[in-house]
C-alpha positions in Angstrom: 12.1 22.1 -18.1 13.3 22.7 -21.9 11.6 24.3 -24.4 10.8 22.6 -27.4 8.7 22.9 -30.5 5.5 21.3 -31.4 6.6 18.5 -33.0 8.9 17.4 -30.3 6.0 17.7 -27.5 3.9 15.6 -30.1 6.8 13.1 -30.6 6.8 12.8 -26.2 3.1 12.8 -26.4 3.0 9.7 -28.7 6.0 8.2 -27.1 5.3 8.1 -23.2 1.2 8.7 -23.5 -1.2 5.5 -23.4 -4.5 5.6 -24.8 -5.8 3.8 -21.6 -4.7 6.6 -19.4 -6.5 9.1 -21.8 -3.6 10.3 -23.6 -4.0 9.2 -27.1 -5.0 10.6 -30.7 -8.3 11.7 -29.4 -7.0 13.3 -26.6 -4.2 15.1 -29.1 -6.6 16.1 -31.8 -9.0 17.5 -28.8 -6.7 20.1 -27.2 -3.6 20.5 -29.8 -4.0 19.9 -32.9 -5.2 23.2 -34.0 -3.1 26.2 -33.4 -4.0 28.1 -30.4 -5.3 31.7 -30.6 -2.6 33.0 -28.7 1.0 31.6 -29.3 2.0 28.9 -26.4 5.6 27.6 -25.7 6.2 24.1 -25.2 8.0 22.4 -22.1 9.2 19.2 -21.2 10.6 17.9 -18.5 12.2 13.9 -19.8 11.6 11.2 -17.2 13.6 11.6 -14.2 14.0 7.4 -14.0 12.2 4.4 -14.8 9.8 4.7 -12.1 8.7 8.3 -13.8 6.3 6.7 -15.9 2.8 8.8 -15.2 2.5 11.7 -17.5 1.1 14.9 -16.6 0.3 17.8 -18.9 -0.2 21.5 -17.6 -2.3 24.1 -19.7 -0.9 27.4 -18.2 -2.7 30.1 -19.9 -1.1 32.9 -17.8 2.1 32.2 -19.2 1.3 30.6 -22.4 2.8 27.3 -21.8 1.5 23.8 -22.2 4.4 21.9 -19.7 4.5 17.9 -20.4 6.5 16.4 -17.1 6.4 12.8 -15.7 5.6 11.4 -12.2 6.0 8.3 -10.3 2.9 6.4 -9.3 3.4 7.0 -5.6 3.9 10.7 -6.4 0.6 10.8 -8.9 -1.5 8.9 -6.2 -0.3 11.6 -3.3 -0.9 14.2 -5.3 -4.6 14.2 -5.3 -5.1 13.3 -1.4 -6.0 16.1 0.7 -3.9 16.9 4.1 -5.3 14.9 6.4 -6.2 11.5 4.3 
């Protein structure tokens, strides 16, 4: 992952986010638009291919990081199955 500033993490936001997944201007405004008590870093980690097209976004308090990384469908859907399903 790269650090970047605000703006750039805004710009990715805006760019790969759709409003129909949740990740729109509301969503923004919400959770980053005011400057957070504590001073966070911002990560991103670019698409990895085409298929990489879910963004996720990690709120990691105990580091003070907000990480913005992309997923492929397969991988999003996985990711929320328990062992065993």
């Amino acid at each position: 992952m790269t650090i970047v500033t605000k703006a750039r993490f805004k710009e990715m936001f805006f760019k790969h986010g759709r409003e129909k997944d949740g990740w729109g201007a509301s969503y923004w405004a919400r959770f980053f638009e005011q400057e957070p008590e504590r001073p966070m870093k911002y990560l991103i980690e670019e698409p990895l291919s085409a298929e990489h097209v879910r963004m996720m976004i990690v709120s990691d308090y105990a580091v003070m990081e907000y990480r913005l990384f992309f997923m492929t469908e397969e991988t999003e859907e996985s990711f929320f199955r328990f062992p065993g399903d």
